[in-house]
C-alpha positions as CSV (number, residue, x, y, z in Angstrom):
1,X,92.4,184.1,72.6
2,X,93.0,185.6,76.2
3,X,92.1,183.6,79.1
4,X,88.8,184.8,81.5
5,X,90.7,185.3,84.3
6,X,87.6,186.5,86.2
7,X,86.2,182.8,86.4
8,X,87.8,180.8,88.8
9,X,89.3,177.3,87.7
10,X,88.2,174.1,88.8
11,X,90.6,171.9,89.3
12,X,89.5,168.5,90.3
13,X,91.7,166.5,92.6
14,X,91.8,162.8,93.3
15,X,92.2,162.1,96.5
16,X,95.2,159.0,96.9
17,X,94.1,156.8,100.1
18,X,96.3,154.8,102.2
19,X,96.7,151.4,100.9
20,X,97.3,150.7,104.8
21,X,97.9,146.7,104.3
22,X,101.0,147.4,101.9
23,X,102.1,150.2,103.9
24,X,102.2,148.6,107.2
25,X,103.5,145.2,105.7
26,X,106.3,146.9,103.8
27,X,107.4,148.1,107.5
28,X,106.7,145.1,109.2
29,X,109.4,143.6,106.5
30,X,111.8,146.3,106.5
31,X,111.7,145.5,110.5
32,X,112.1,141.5,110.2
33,X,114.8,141.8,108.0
34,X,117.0,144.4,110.1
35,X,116.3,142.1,112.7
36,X,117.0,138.9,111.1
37,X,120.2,140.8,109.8
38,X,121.8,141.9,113.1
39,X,120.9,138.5,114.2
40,X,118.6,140.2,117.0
41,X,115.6,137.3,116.0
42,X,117.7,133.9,115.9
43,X,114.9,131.4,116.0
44,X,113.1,130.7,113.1
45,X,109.7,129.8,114.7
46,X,110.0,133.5,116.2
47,X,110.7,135.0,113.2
48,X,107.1,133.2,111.2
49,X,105.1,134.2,114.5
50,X,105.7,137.7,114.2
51,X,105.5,137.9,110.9
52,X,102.1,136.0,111.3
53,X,100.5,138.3,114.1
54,X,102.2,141.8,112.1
55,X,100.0,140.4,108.8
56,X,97.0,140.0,110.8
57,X,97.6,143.5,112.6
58,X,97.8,145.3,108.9
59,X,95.1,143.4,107.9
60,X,92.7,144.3,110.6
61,X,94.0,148.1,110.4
62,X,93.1,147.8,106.6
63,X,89.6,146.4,107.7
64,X,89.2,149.0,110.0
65,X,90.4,151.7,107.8
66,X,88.0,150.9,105.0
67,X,85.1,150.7,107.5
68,X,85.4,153.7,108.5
69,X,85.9,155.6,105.0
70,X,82.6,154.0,104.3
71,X,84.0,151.8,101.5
């Protein structure tokens, strides 16, 4: 049977969103451990702080992110 080419397809697409909170919390430590590597971050209490305050920042981008999609 021949296809009706005169009728267009519809293709549905799902649309992937950002999981911005793994995605910006993957980089964040990526970043520590290049810097804990090269020995660049040499205190410990350093090291927890940023790690601390880059959580929080993913975190409030993910709130923010999910505000405004309007979900």
């Amino acid at each position: 049977m021949p296809r009706d080419l005169d009728r267009p397809q519809r293709v549905r697409r799902r649309v992937h969103r950002t999981d911005w909170m793994a995605l910006l919390s993957g980089v964040l430590f990526i970043v520590l451990g290049i810097l804990t590597v090269t020995r660049t971050i040499r205190e410990p209490l350093v090291l927890v702080g940023v790690t601390v305050l880059g959580l929080a920042f993913a975190g409030l981008v993910a709130i923010v992110a999910r505000v405004v999609r309007g979900k």
